[in-house]
C-alpha positions in Angstrom: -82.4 -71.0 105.6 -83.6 -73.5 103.1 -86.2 -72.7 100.4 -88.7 -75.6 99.2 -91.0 -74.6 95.7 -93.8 -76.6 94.9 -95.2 -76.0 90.8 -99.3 -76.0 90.2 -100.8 -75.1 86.9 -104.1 -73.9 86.0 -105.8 -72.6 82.6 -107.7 -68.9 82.7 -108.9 -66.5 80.3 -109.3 -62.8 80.7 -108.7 -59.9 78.6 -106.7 -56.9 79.6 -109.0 -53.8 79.3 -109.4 -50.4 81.0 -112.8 -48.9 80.8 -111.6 -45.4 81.1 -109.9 -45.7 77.2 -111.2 -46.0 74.3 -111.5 -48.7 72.5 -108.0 -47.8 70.0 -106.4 -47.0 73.5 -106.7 -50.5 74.8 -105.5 -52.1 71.8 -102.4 -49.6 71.8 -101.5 -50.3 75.1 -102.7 -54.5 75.4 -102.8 -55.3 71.4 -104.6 -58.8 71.5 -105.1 -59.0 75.4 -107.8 -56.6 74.7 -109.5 -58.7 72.6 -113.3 -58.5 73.8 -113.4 -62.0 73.3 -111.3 -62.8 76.0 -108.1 -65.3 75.6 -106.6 -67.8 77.5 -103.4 -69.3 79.4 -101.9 -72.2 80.8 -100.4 -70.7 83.7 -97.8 -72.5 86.1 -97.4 -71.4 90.0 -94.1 -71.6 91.6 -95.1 -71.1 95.4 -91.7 -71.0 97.2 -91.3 -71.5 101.4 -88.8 -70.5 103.8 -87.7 -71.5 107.2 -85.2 -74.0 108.7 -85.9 -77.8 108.8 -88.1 -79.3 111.4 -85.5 -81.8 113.7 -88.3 -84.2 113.7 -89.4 -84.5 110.0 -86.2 -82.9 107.8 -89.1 -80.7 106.5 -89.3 -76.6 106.3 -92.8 -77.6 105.6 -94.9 -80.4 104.5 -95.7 -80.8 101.0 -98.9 -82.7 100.9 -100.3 -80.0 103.3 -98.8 -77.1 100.9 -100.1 -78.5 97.6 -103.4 -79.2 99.1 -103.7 -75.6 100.3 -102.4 -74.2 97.1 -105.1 -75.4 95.4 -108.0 -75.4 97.4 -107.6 -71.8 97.9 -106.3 -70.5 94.7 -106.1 -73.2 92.1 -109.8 -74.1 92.2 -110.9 -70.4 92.1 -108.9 -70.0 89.1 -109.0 -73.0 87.3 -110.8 -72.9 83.8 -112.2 -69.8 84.8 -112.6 -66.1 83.5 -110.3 -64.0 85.5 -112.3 -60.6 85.1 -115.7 -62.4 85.5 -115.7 -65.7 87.7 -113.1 -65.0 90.3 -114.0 -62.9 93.7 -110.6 -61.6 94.6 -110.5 -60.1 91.1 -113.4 -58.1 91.2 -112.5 -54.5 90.6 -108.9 -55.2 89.5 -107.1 -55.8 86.5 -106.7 -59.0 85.6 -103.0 -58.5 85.0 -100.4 -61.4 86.2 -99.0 -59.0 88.6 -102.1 -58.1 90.0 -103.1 -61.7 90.0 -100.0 -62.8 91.9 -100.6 -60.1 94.4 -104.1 -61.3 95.5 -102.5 -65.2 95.6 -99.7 -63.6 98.1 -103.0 -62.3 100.4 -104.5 -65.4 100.3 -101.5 -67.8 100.5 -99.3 -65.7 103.2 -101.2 -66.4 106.3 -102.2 -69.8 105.4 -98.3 -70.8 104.8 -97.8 -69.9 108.6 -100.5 -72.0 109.6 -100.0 -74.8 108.2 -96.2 -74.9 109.2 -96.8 -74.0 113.1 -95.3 -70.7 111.8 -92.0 -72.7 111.4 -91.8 -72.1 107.3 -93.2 -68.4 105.8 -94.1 -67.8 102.2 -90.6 -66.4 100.2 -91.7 -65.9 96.7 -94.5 -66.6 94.0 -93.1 -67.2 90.4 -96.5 -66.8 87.9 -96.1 -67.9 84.9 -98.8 -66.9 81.8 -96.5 -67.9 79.3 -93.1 -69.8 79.4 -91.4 -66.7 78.0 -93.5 -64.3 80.3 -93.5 -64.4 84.2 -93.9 -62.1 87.0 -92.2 -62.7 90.5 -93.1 -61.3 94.0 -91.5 -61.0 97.3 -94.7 -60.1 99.6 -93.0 -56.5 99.1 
């Protein structure tokens, strides 16, 4: 089995908040994610793909194709937007990196397997919001 990542980045804001607390609760629990002004990252994707080489091409999956799916359907939804505010798939949730790399996993899964003839599938997302700070997800 070989395992091909591609990296995209895109910048977000959001703010961590859950209407249920009280205002002191929030900032216990997300100290300045809460702020109601919102804040921002410079996230990096690591979208990595698994399957077995292609005889005719050498590839698990083509590249091109992948980054171009990538971010039509995730990168320009997020992209210098407001995760709680501007983003569909967000609606209703909170806009935590975990649940962020949950909805990209919905969106990117199927697509993966298109793309690739059903030849590669989607392994693993890596979400960065800071370089210190990442989340990873299996599909699980």
């Amino acid at each position: 089995m070989i395992y091909v990542s591609r990296l995209e980045h895109f910048n977000a804001a959001h703010k961590l908040h859950n209407p249920n607390w009280s205002l002191a609760k929030n900032k216990e629990v997300f100290g300045p994610c809460a702020n109601a002004n919102w804040h921002g990252h410079n996230y990096d994707l690591i979208v990595t793909v698994k399957g077995k080489p292609d005889p005719d091409t050498g590839f698990v999956i083509d590249l091109k194709k992948l980054s171009t799916l990538i971010r039509t359907h995730v990168i320009d939804k997020v992209d210098h937007k407001n995760l709680n505010l501007d983003v569909a798939f967000m609606e209703d949730k909170m806009a935590s990196t975990e649940n962020l790399v949950i909805e990209f996993w919905k969106i990117l899964a199927p697509r993966i397997a298109e793309i690739s003839d059903k030849n590669a599938a989607l392994h693993s997302l890596k979400l960065y919001e800071t370089p210190r700070n990442y989340v990873e997800y299996f599909g699980e």
